[in-house]
N, C-alpha and C positions, 0 to 999 in steps of 0.2 A: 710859494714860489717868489723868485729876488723879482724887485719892479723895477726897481733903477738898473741904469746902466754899470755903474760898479756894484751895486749886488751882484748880478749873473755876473759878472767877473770875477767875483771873490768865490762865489762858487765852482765858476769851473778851477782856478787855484786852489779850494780846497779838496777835491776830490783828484787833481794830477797830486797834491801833495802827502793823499792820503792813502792813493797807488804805491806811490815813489816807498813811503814807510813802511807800508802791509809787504813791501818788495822785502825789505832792508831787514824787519826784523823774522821774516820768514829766515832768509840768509842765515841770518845771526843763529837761529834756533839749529838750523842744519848743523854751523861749525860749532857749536856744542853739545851738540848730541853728536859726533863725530867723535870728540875726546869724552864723554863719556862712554862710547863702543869701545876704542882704544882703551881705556883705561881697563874697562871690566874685559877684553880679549889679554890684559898684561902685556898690552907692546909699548915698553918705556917712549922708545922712539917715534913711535908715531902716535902716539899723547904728548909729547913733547914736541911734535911739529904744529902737530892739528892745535895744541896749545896757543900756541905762538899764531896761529891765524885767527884763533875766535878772541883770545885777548886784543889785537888790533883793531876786529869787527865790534868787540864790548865798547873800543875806548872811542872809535868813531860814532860811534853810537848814544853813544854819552855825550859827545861832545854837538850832537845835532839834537839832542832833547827829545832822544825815540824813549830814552829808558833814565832812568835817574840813577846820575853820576853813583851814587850808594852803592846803588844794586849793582851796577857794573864791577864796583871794587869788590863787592862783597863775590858776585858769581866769579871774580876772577880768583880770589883769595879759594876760595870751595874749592874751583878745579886744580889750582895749584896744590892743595893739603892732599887731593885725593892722590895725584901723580907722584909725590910725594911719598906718601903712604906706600905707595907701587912698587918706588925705589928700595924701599928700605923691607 
């Protein structure tokens, strides 16, 4: 247990901030398993929507330190190769 006065502060900010993420990359997981459903149902167009929302969700995401800049390029580059693939 925090003794000082800015411990229990930092405490209660790390557990709003550790809501706020558990929030964010729940989110995140939804819009890509969205365009993974789309993709294996074969609807170009709505993998290609849901696309475009969960890459936005990757890149915010990346850019708040939920998930490592990498992984975000690399999950986006995978969902794009699969839709892709769909296309063709």
């Amino acid at each position: 247990m925090p003794n000082s006065k800015s411990a229990k502060k930092r405490l209660r900010q790390n557990e709003t901030h550790r809501q706020r993420n558990r929030s964010t990359k729940s989110t995140l997981r939804s819009h890509l398993r969205k365009v993974t459903q789309a993709v294996e149902a074969g609807d170009v167009a709505a993998s290609e929507a849901a696309f475009r929302l969960a890459a936005e969700k990757l890149d915010r995401a990346a850019a708040r330190h939920l998930i490592h800049a990498n992984a975000a390029a690399r999950t986006k580059s995978r969902l794009s190769a699969k839709i892709k693939a769909l296309k063709a």
